[in-house]
C-alpha positions as CSV (number, residue, x, y, z in Angstrom):
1,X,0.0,0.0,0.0
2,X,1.0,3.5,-0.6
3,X,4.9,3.8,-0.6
4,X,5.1,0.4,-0.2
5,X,3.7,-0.3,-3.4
6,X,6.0,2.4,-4.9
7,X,9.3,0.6,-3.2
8,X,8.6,-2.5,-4.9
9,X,6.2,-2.2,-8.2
10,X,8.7,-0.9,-10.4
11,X,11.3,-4.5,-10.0
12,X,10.8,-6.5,-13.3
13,X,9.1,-9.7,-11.3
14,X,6.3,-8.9,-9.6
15,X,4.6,-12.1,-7.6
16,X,1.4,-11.9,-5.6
17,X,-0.3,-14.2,-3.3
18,X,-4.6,-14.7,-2.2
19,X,-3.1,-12.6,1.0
20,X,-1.5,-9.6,-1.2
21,X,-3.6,-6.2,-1.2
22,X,-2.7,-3.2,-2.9
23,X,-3.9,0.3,-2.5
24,X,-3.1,3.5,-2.8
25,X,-5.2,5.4,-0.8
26,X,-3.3,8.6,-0.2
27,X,-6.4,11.1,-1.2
28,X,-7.8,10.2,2.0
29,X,-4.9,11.1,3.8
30,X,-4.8,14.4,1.9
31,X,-2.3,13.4,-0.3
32,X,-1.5,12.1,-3.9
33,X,-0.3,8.8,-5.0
34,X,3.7,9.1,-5.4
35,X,6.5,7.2,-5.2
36,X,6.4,7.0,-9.0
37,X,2.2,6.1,-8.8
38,X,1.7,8.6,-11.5
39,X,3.7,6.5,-13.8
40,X,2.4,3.0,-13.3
41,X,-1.1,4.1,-12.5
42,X,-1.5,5.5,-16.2
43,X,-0.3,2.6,-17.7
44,X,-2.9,0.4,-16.4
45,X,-5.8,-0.6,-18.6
46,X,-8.1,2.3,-19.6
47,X,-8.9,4.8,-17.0
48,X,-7.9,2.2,-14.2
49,X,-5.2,4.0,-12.9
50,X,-7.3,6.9,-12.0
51,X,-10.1,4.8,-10.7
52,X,-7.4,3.0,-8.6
53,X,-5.7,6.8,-7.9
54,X,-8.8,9.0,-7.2
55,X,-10.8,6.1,-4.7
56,X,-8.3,4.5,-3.0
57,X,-9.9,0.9,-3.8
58,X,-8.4,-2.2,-2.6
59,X,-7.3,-5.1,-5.1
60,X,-6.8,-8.1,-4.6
61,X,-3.6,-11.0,-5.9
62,X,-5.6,-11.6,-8.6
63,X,-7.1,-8.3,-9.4
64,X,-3.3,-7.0,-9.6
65,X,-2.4,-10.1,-12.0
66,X,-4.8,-9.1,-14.4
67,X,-4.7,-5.5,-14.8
68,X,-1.0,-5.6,-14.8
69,X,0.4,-4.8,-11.4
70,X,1.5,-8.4,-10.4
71,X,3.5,-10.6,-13.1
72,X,2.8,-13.6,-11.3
73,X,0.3,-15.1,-9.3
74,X,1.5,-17.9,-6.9
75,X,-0.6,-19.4,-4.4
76,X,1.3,-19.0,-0.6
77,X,1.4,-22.3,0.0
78,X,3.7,-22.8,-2.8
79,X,5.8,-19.4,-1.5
80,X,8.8,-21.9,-0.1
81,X,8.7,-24.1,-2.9
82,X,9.0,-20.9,-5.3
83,X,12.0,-19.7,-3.1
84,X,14.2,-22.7,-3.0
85,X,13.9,-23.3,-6.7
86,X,15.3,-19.5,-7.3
87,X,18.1,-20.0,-4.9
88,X,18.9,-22.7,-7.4
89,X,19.3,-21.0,-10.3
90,X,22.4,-20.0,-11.5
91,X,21.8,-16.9,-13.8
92,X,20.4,-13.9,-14.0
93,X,18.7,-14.0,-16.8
94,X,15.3,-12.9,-16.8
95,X,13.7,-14.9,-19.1
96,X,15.3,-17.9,-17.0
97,X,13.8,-16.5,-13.6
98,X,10.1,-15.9,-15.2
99,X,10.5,-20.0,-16.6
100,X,11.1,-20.6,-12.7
101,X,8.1,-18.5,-11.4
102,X,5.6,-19.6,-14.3
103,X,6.8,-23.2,-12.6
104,X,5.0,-22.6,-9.7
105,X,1.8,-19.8,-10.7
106,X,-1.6,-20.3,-11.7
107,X,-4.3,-18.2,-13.3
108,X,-6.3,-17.1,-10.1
109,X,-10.1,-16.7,-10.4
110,X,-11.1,-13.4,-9.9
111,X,-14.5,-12.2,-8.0
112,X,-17.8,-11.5,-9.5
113,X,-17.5,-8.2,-7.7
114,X,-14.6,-7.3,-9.0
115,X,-13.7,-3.6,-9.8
116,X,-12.1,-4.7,-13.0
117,X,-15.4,-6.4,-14.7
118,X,-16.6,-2.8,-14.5
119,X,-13.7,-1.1,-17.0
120,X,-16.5,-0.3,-19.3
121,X,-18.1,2.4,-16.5
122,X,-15.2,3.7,-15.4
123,X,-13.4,4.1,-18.7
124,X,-16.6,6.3,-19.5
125,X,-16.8,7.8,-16.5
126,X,-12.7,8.0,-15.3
127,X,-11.7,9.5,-18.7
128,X,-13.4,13.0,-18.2
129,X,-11.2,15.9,-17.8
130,X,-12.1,17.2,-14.1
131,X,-12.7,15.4,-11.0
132,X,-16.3,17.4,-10.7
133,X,-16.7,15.7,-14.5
134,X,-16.4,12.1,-13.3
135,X,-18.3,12.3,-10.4
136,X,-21.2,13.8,-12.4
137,X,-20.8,11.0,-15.2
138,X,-20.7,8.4,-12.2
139,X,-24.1,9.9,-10.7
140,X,-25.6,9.6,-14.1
141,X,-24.8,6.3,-14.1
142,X,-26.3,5.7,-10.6
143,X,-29.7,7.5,-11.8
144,X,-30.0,4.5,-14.5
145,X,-28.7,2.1,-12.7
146,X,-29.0,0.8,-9.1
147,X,-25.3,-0.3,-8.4
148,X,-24.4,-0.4,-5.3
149,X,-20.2,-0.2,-6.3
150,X,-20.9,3.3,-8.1
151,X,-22.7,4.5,-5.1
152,X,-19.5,3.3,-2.7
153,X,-17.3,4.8,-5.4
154,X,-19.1,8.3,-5.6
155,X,-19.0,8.0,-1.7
156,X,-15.3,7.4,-1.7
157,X,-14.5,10.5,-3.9
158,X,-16.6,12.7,-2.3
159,X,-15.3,11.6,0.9
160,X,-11.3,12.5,0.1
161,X,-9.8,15.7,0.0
162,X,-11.0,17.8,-2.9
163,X,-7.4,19.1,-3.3
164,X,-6.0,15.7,-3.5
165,X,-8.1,14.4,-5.9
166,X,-7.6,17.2,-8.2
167,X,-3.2,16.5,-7.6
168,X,-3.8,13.2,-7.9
169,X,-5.6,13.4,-11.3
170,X,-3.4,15.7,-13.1
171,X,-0.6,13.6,-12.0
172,X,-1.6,10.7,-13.3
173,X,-2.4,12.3,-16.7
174,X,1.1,13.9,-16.5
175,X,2.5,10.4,-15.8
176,X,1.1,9.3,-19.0
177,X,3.5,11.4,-21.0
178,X,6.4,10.8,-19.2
179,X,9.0,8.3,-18.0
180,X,9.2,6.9,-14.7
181,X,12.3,9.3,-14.0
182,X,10.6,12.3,-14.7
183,X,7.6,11.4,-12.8
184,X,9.6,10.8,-9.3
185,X,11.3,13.9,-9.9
186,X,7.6,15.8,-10.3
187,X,5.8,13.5,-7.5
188,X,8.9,14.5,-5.4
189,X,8.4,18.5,-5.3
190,X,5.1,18.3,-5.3
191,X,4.8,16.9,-2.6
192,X,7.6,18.9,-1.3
193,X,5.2,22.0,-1.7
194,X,2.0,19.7,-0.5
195,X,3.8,19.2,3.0
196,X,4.7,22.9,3.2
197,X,1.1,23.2,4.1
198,X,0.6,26.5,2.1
199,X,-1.2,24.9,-0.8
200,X,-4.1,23.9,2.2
201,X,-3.6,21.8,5.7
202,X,-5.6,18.3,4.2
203,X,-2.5,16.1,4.8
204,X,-2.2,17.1,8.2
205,X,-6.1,16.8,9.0
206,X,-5.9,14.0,7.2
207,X,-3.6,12.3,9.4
208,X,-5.5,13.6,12.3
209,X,-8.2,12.2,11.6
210,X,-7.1,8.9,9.9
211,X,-4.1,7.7,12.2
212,X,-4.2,9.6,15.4
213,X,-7.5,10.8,16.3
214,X,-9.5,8.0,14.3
215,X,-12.8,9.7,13.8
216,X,-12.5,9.2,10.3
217,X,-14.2,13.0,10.2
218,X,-11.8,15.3,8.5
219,X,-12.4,18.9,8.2
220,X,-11.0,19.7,4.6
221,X,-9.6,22.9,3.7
222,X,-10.9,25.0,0.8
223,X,-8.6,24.5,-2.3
224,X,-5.9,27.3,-2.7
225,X,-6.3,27.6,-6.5
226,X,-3.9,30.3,-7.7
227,X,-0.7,28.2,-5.5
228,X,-2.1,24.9,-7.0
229,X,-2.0,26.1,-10.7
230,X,1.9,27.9,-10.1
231,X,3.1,24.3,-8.4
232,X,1.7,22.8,-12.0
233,X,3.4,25.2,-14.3
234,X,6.1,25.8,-12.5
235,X,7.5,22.0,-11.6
236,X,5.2,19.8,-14.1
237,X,7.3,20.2,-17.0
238,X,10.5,19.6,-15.5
């Protein structure tokens, strides 16, 4: 979750269990998915990414297999097994390693209620160009269609910090254009300015709220506009 998911999703091999979660869930924190987020969550099927980016969602081993965060699935039970075999082998080559793992993974079955049998909405919905534009195209969705995961998902973006969900969104975007480099340079001053607490004080209410206090009740700061747009111009390009 969060940076640990950015310390360890960019290694070539990838290998995730029934037990592994992922999430980034930084928007409720008042913050933005970094640690290079911007550049692996926009390369993600579709409009996944931002999904994944904006509401903080939870996935599953298999849900991460097949949208491309995980390169392996291998059931725990097998973990041991898995190791011993790679302390075995006597080369680094990669295409020798991934014969190794493929020894020991399976195709996991993923839920019925899985986020991922739902790329269709989201792609509609997730590809608008503002976070007040999604949210609309979800609610228009939920007027048609009783669904209770748009109704959580509406819930979870109306629930996170407004300025973080507008960060997170235009980073993600950004990350589409550029290289994993350039995006943990970007992520890195931003949030460099975010922590600054002059932009607004959402990560630190955020933390309040979420980690120390626990009310899970955080008072969010109105969005400082004209500091957010000079952060983007000034340090987006670099």
């Amino acid at each position: 979750m969060g940076g640990g998911a950015g310390a360890s999703i960019h290694g070539r091999f990838r290998v995730a269990t029934e037990n592994s979660v992922f999430a980034m869930p930084e928007t409720a924190l008042g913050l933005f998915p970094d640690v290079g987020a911007s550049y692996f969550l926009s390369r993600l099927p579709g409009f996944f990414g931002e999904y994944l980016g904006l509401t903080g969602t939870r996935l599953d081993g298999a849900e991460m297999l097949v949208c491309g965060l995980a390169t392996h699935f291998v059931p725990s039970e097998r973990l041991s097994l898995l190791e011993e075999a790679l302390c075995k082998v006597d080369s680094s080559d990669p295409a020798i390693i991934s014969a190794v793992i493929n020894e020991y993974s399976k195709q996991p079955y993923i839920k019925e209620k899985s986020a991922y049998h739902r790329l269709n909405v989201i792609d509609r919905c997730f590809s608008r160009r503002t976070v007040e534009e999604i949210i609309s195209a979800l609610e228009r969705v939920a007027l048609n269609k009783k669904d209770d995961w748009i109704s959580k998902t509406i819930q979870s973006l109306k629930r996170a910090s407004p300025t973080s969900l507008k960060i997170s969104l235009r980073s993600i975007r950004q990350g589409r254009l550029q290289g994993v480099g350039q995006c943990l340079v970007r992520e890195y001053r931003i949030a460099c300015h975010v922590m600054q607490g002059k932009l607004s004080k959402d990560p630190f209410e955020g933390f309040r709220a979420i980690l120390l206090d626990k009310d899970k009740n955080p008072k969010w700061s109105p969005l400082n506009w004209s500091l957010l747009v000079t952060i983007w111009l000034t340090h987006t390009s670099l």
